[in-house]
MOPAC internal coordinates of N, CA, C and O (Angstrom, degrees):
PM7 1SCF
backbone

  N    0.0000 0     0.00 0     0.00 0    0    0    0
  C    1.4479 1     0.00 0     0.00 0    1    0    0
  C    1.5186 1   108.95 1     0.00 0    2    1    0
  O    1.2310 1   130.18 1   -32.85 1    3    2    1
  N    1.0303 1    97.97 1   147.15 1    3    2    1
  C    1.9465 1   111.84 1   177.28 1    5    3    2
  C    1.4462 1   112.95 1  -141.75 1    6    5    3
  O    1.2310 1   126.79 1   -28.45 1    7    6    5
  N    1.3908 1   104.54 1   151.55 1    7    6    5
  C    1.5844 1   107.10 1   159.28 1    9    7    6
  C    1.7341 1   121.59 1  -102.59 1   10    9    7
  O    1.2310 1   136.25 1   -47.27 1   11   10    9
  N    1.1834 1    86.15 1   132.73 1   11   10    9
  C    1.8155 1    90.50 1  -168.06 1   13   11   10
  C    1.7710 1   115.20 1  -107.22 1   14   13   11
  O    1.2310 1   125.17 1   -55.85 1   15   14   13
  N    1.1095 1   107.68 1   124.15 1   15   14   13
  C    1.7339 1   105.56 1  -177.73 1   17   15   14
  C    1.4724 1   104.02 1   -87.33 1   18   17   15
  O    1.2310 1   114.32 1   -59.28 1   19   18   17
  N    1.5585 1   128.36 1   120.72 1   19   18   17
  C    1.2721 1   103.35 1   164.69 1   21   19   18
  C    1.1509 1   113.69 1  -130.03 1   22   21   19
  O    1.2310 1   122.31 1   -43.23 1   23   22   21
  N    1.1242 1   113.19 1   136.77 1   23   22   21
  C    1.2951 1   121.03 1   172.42 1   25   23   22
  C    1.9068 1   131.44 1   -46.10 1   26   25   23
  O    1.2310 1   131.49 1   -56.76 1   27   26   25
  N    1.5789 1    95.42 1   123.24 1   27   26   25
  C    1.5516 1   101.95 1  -179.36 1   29   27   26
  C    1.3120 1   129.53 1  -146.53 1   30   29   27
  O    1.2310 1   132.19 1   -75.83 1   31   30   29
  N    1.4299 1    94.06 1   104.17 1   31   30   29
  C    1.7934 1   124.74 1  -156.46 1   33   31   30
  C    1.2427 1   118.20 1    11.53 1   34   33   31
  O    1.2310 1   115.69 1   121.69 1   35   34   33
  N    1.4705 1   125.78 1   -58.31 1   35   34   33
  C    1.7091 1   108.13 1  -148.12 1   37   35   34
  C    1.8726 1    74.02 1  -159.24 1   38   37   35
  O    1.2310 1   117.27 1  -165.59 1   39   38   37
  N    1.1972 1   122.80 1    14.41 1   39   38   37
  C    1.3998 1   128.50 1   174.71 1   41   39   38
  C    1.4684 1   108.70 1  -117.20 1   42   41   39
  O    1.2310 1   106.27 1   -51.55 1   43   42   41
  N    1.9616 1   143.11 1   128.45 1   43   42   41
  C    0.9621 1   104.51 1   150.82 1   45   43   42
  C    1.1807 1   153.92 1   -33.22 1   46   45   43
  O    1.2310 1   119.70 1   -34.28 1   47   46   45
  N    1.4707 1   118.19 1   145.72 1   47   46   45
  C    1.3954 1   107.88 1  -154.85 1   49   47   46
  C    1.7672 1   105.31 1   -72.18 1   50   49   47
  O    1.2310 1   117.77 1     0.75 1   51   50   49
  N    1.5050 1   121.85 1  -179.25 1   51   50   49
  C    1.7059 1   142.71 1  -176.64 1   53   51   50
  C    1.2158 1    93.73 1   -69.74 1   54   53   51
  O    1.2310 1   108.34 1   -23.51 1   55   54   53
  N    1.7588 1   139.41 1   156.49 1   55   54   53
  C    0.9179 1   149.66 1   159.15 1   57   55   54
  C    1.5164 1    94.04 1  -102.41 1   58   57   55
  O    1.2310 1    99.06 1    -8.39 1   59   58   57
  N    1.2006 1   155.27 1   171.61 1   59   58   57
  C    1.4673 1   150.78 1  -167.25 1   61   59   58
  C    1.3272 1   115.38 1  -165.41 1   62   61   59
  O    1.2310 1   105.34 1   -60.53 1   63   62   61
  N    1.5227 1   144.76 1   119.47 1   63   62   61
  C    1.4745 1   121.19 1  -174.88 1   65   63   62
  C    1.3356 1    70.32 1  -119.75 1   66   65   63
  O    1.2310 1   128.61 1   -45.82 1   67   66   65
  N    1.3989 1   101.01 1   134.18 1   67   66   65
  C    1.5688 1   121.36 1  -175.58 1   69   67   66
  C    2.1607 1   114.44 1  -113.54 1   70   69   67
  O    1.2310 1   124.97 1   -35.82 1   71   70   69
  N    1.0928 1   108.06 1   144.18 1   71   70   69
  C    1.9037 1   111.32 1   151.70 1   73   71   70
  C    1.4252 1   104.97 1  -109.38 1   74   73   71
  O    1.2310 1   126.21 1   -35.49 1   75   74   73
  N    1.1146 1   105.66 1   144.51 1   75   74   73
  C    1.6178 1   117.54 1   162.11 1   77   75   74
  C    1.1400 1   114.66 1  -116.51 1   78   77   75
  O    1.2310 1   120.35 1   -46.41 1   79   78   77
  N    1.2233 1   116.93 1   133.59 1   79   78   77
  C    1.7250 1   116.09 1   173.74 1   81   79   78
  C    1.7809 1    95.77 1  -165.99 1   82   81   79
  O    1.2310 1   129.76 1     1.30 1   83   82   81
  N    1.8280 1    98.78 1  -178.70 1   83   82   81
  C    1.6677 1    98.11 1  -142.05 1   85   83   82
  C    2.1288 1    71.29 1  -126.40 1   86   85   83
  O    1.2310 1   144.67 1   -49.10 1   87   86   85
  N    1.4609 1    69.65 1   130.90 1   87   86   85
  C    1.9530 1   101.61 1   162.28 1   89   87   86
  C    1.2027 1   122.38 1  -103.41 1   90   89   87
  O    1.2310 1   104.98 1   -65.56 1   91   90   89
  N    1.2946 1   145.40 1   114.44 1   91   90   89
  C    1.8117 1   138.27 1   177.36 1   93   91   90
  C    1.4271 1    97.08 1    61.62 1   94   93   91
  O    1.2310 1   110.65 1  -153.71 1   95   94   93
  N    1.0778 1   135.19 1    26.29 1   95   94   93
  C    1.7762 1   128.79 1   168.79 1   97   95   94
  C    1.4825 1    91.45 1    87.88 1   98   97   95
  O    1.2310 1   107.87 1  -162.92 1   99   98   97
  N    1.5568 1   140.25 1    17.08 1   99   98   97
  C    1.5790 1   139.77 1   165.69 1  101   99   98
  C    1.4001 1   121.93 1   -99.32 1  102  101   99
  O    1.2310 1   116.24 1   -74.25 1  103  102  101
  N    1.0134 1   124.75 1   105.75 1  103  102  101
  C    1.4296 1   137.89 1   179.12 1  105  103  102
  C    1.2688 1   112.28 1   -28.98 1  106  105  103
  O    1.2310 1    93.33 1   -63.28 1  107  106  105
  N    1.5280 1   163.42 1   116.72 1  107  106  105
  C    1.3416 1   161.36 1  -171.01 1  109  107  106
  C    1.5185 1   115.10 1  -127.87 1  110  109  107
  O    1.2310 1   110.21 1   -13.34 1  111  110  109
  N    1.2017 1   135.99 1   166.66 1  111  110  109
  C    1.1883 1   156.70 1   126.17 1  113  111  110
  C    1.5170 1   124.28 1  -114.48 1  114  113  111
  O    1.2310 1   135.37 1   -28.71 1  115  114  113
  N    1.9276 1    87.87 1   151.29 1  115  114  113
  C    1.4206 1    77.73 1  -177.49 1  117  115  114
  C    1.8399 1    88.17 1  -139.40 1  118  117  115
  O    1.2310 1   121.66 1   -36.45 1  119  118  117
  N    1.5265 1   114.42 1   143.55 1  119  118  117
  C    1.2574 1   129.74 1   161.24 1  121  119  118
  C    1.4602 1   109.82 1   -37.57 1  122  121  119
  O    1.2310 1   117.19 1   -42.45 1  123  122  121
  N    1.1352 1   122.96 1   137.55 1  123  122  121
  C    1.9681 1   132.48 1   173.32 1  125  123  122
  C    1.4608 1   102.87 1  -124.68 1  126  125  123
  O    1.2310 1   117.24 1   131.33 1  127  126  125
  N    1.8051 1   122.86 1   -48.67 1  127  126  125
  C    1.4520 1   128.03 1  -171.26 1  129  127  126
  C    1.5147 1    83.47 1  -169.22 1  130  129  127
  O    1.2310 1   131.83 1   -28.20 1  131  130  129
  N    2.2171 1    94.77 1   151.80 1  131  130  129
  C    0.8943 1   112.20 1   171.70 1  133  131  130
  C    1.3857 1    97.16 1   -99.45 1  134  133  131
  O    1.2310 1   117.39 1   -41.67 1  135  134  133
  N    1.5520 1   122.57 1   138.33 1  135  134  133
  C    1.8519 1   116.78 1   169.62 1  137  135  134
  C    1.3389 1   105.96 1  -101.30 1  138  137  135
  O    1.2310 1   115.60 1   168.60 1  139  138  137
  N    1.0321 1   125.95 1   -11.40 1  139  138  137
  C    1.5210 1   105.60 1   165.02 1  141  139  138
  C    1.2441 1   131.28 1    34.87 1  142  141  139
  O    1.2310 1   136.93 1    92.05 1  143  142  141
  N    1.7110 1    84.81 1   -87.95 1  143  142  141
  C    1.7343 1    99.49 1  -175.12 1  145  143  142
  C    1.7473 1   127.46 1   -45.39 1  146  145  143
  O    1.2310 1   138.68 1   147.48 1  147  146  145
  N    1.3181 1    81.40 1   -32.52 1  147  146  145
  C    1.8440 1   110.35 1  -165.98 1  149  147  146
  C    1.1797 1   110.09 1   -52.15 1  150  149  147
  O    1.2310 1   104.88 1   -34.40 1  151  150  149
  N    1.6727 1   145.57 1   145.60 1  151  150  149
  C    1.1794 1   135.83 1   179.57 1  153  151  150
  C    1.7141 1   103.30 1   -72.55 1  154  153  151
  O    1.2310 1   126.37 1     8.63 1  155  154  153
  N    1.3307 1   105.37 1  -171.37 1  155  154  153
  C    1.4128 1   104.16 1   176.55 1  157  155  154
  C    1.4406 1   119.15 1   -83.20 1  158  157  155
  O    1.2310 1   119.83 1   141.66 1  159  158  157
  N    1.9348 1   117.93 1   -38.34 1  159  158  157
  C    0.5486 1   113.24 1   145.90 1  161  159  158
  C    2.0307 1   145.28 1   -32.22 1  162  161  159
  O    1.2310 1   131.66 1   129.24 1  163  162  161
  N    1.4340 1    95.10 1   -50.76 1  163  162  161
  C    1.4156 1    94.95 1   169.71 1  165  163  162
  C    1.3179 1   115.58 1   -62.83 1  166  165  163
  O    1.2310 1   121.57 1   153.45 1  167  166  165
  N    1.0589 1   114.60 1   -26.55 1  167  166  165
  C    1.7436 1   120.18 1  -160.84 1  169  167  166
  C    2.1200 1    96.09 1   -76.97 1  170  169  167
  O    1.2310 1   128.94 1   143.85 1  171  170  169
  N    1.3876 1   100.38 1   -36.15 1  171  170  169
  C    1.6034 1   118.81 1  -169.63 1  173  171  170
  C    1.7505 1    96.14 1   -71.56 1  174  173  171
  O    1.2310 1   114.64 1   138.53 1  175  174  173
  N    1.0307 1   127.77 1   -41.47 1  175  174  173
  C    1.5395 1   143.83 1   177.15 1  177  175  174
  C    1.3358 1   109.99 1   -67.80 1  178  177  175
  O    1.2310 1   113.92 1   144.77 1  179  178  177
  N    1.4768 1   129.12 1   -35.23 1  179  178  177
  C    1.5451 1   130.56 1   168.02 1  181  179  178
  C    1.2699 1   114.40 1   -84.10 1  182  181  179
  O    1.2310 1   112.85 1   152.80 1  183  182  181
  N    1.3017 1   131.10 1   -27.20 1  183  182  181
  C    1.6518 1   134.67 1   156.51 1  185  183  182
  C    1.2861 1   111.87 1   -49.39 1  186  185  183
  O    1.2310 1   122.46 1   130.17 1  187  186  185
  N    1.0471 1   112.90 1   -49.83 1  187  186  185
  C    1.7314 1   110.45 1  -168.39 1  189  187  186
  C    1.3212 1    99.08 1   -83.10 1  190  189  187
  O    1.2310 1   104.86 1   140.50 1  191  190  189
  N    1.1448 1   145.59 1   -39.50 1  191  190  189
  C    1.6581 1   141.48 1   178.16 1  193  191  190
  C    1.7897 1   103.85 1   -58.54 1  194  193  191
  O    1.2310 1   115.70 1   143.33 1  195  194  193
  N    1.4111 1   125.77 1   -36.67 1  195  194  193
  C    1.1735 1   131.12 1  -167.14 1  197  195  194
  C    1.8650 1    95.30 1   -80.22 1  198  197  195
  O    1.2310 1   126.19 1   134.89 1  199  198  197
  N    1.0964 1   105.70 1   -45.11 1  199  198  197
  C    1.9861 1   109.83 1   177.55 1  201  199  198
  C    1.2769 1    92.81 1   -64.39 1  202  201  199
  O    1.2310 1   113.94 1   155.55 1  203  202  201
  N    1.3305 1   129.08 1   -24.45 1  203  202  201
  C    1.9991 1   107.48 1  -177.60 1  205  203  202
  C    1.2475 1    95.44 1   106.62 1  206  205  203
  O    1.2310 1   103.85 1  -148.07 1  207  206  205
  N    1.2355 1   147.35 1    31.93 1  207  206  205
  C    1.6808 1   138.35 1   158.20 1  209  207  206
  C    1.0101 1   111.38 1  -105.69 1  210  209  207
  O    1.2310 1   128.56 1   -41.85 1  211  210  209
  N    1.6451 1   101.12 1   138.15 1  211  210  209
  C    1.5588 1   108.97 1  -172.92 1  213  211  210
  C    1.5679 1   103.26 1   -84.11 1  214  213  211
  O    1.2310 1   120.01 1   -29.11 1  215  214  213
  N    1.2518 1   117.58 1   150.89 1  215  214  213
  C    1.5896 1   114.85 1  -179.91 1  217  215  214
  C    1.5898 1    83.62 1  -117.54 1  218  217  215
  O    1.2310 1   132.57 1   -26.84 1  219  218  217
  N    1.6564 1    93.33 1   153.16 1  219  218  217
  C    1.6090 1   108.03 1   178.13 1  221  219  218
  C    1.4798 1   106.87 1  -146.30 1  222  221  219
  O    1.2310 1   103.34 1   -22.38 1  223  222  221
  N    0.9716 1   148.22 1   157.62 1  223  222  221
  C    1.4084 1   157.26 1  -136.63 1  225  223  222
  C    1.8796 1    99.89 1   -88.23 1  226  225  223
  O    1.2310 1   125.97 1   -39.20 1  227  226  225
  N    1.2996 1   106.14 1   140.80 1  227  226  225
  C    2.1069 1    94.16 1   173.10 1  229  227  226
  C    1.3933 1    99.09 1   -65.00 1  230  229  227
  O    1.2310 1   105.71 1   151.63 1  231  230  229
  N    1.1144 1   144.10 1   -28.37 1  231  230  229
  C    1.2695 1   112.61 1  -160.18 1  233  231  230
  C    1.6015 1   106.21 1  -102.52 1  234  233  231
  O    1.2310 1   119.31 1  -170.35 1  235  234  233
  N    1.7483 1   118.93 1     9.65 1  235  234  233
  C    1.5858 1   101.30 1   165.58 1  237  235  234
  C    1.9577 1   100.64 1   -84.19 1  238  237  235
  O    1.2310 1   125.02 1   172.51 1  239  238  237
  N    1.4254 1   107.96 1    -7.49 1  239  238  237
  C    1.6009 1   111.01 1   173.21 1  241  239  238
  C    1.7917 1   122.40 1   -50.13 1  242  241  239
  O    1.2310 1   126.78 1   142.69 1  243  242  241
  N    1.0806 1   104.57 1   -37.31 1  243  242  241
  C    1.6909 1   124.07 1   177.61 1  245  243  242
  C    1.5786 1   113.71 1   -89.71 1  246  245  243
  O    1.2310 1   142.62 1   -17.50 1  247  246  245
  N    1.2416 1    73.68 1   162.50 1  247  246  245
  C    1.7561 1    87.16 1   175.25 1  249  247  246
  C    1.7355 1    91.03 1  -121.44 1  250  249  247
  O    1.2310 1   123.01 1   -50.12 1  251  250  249
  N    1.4699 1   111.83 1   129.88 1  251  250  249
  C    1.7032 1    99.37 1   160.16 1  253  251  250
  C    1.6529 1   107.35 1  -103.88 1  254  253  251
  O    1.2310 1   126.85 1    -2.44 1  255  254  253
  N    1.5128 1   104.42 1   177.56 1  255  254  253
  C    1.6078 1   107.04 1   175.74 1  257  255  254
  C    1.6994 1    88.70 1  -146.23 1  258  257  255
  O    1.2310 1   131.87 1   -48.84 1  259  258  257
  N    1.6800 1    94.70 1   131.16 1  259  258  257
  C    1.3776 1   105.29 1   177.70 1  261  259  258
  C    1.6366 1    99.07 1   -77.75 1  262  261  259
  O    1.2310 1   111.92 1  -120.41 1  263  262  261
  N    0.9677 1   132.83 1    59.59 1  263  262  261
  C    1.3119 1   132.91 1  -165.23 1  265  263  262
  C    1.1327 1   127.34 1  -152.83 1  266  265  263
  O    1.2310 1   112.62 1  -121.66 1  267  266  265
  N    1.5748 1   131.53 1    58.34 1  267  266  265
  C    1.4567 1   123.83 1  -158.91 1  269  267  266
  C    1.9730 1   121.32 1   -40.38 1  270  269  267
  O    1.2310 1   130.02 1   -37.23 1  271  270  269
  N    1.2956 1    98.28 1   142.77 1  271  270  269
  C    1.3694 1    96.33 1   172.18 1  273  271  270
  C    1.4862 1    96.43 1  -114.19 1  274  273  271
  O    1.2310 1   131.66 1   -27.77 1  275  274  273
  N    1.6606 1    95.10 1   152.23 1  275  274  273
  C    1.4723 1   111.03 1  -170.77 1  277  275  274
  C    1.8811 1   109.52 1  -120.58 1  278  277  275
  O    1.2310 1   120.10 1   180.00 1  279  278  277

């Protein structure tokens, strides 16, 4: 599965969650959902889950310290 941007004329372009697979030995796609709606961000967050990356929250990214530094 992929997400496909396509371009549409004088409209933002389709957001596309796509399958690919092969017909008579011909390469195909086929439509699953249009995302459209989805921000870009969201759309950037469903790419990386589809490549196999785990997403985890920003704040398990940090370390805090109840401890001001001066």
């Amino acid at each position: 599965m992929c997400i496909a941007i396509v371009p549409n004329r004088s409209s933002p372009p389709a957001v596309l969650l796509r399958e690919r697979y092969r017909e008579g030995g011909k390469a195909k796609n086929r439509t699953l959902a249009n995302l459209s709606s989805l921000s870009m961000d969201q759309v950037e967050a469903l790419r990386a889950v589809l490549r196999g990356e785990k997403l985890v929250p920003v704040a398990d990214l940090f370390e805090f310290s109840s401890s001001r530094h001066r």
